[in-house]
N, C-alpha and C positions, 0 to 999 in steps of 0.2 A: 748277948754281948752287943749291946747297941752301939756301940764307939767303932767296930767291925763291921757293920752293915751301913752303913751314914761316911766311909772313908771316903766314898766318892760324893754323895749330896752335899751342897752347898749349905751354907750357915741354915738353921733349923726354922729361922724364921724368913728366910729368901725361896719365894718359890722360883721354879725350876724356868728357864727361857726355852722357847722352840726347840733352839739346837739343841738343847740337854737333852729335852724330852726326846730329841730324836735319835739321840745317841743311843738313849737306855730301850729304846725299842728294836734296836736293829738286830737281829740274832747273829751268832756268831758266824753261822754259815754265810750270810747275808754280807757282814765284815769281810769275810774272805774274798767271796766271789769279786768285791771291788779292790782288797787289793793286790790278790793274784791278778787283775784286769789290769790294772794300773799297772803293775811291775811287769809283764807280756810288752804291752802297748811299749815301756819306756826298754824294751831290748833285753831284761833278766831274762834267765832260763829258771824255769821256778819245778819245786818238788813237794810236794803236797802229799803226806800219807795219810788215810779216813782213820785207821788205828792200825799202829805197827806193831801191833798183840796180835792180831785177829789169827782164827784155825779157819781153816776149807774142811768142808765134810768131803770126802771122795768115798762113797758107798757108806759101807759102817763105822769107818775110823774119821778122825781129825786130825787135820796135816800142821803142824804151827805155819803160817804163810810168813809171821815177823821173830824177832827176837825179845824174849821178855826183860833182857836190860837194855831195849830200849822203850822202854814204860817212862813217859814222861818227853818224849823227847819232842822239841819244838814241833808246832805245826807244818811252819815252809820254811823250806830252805831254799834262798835265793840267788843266784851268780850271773852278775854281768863281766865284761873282759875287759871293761873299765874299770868297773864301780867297786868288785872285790866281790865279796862271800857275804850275807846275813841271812842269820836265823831269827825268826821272828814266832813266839806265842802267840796266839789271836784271841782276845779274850771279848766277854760281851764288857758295854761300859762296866757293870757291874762286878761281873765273874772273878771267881778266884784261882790262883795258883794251887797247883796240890803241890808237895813238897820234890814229887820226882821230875815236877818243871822246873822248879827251881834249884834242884842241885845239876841238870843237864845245862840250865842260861850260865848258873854261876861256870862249872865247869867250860863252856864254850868263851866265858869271857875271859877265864884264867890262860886259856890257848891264846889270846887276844882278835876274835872276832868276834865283832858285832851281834851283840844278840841277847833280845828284849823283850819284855810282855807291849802289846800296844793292843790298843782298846780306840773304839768310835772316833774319841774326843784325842787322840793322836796322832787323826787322821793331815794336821797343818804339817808334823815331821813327817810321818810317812811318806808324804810327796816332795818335800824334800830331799830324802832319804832316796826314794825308786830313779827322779828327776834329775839326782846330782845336783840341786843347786844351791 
């Protein structure tokens, strides 16, 4: 499905600009690290789970450490005592949703808070977004 993988490249015959290119190279870990840094720096208290599925081995058995409904659930969760509450998915430029991201964003926006996929190339809202301004 090439109309599915081309949703983020630009017209087929425009090649790509610096920024692009740097966007699509940043890993997702890499997205994080700057905007958990950025949201710290601007005052959030930020929450970050690596996978809220994961077991601990403790001898021979596996202990659940998370809950499996919440499979799917946003990357960070952020809260300033100004700013309010958001949940943010961090995706690579390219990356996609699996669908139990997107019934937990739909879900968290039907509550009415804040909460999005953002990706490299979102990084102008994002700092608006952390900055307040």
């Amino acid at each position: 499905m090439l109309g599915a993988t081309m949703s983020y490249a630009v017209d087929m015959g425009k090649r790509l600009t610096e920024e692009e290119r740097g966007w699509r190279q940043l890993s997702e870990k890499q997205f994080q690290d700057q905007v958990l840094a950025l949201a710290r720096i601007q005052g959030w208290r930020c929450f970050h789970a690596n996978d809220s599925r994961k077991m601990v081995r403790r001898g021979n058995s596996y202990i659940p450490v998370g809950d499996n409904d919440a499979k799917g659930f946003p990357d960070c969760c952020m809260v300033h005592p100004l700013r309010g509450i958001v949940f943010l998915e961090l995706k690579k430029e390219l990356g996609k949703t699996t669908p139990e991201q997107d019934e937990w964003l739909a879900a968290l926006q039907q509550a009415g808070v804040e909460a999005r996929v953002v990706r490299p190339s979102d990084w102008d809202w994002i700092v608006t977004l952390l900055a307040g301004r």
